[in-house]
C-alpha positions, 0 to 999 in steps of 0.5 A: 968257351971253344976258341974259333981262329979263322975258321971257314963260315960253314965250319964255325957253323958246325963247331958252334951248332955243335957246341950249344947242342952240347950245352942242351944236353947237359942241362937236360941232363941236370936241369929242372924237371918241369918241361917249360923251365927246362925249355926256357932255360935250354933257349937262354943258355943255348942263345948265350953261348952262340951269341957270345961265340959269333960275336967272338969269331965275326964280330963285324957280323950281324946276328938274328936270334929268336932269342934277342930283341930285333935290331934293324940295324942288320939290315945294313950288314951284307953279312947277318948269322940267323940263329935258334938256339933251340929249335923244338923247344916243346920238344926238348922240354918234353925229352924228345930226340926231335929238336935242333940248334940252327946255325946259318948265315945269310949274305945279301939277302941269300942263305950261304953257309949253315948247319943244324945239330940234332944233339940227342941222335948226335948228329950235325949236318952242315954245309961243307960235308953235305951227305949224299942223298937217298933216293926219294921213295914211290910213295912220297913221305911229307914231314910236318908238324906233329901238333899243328901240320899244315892243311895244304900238306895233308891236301897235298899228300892225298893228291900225290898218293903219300903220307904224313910223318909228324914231327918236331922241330924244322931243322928235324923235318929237313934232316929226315929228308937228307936221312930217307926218313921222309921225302918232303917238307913243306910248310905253309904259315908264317915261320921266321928266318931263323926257323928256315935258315940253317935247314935250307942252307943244308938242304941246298948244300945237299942238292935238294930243292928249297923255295916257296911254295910257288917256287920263288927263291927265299930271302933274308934278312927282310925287315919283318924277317918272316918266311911264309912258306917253304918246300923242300923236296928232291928235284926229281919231285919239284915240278909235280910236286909245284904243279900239284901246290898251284891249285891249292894255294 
């Protein structure tokens, strides 16, 4: 395992998103062939090495991890890392490029540092280099789920004149905003910490919006560490695009 003296919280982020990316590459790679083992294996041996690195690096840390069993404790700790080793686990099982591994840290209830790895486009954005950002297109794109998008999206598209772009993954949605790929991600029904950590973190670090969807600020490291909803957008859209949400809720 890579060793991570002192190393900044949004860099270890980076440098440990990256790592386990690497890891799930390599068990694609050489894994099973069936898309369901593969998946499970990508979660268990993406969540061992993370666990074991940050554990390592911060070890007076909190972890949350869709992979390990809850622990209230964290919930005495100012400081709580949410982690999805796999994020898009359908996705990377079925060899798809759109799957992620979230890496982010919360403090005081408040996303702080965090990065997403997109390991098949080789790609990991984090929040001590965020890319500049494209311009949001006229027509606006939203990114949503390919198997299930959220109905308020598609009302929404059709009220502002866009379009939907499907796809896996929440931390894929987010970086095809940072990219130009898309210009929204909005999603309505219950996500966890984990799903929505890193991708807001990268996204704010970036400068775009990221909120519920009436526009109130996310919190972490809740008891049920649930994040109902989420927007994500350019300022430049976030006012017609919560004028336009409003009506629909």
């Amino acid at each position: 395992m890579t060793s991570h003296p002192a190393a900044p919280d949004a860099v270890l982020a980076r440098q440990l998103a990256g790592e386990a990316g690497r890891i799930l590459l390599s068990l694609r790679r050489d894994g099973p062939a069936d898309a369901r083992a593969l998946g499970q294996a990508g979660d268990a041996a993406a969540n061992a090495h993370l666990m074991q690195a940050l554990r390592a690096a911060r070890p007076d840390d909190a972890i949350l991890s869709e992979e390990e069993a809850p622990d209230l404790a964290r919930l005495a700790h100012r400081r709580v890392w949410l982690i999805d080793p796999l994020d898009g686990t359908r996705e990377y099982g079925e060899r798809r490029d759109d799957w992620a591994v979230h890496v982010a840290l919360s403090i005081d209830g408040r996303i702080a540092d965090g990065a997403v790895a997109q390991p098949a486009l080789d790609q990991c954005f984090c929040t001590a280099a965020p890319p500049p950002l494209p311009a949001p297109a006229a027509a606006l794109r939203f990114a949503v789920s390919r198997t299930r998008p959220a109905p308020l999206a598609q009302a929404l598209a059709a009220a502002v004149g866009g379009s939907l772009v499907p796809m896996g993954s929440a931390g894929v949605k987010t970086l095809a905003v940072l990219r130009g790929e898309a210009d929204v991600y909005l999603h309505q029904g219950e996500m966890h910490e984990w799903d929505s950590g890193a991708p807001a973190a990268v996204a704010q670090a970036a400068g775009l919006w990221v909120s519920r969807l009436d526009g109130a600020a996310l919190r972490f490291n809740q008891e049920r560490p649930l994040t109902p909803d989420i927007l994500i957008c350019h300022r430049a859209d976030r006012d017609r695009l919560l004028a336009a949400i409003a009506p629909l809720l």
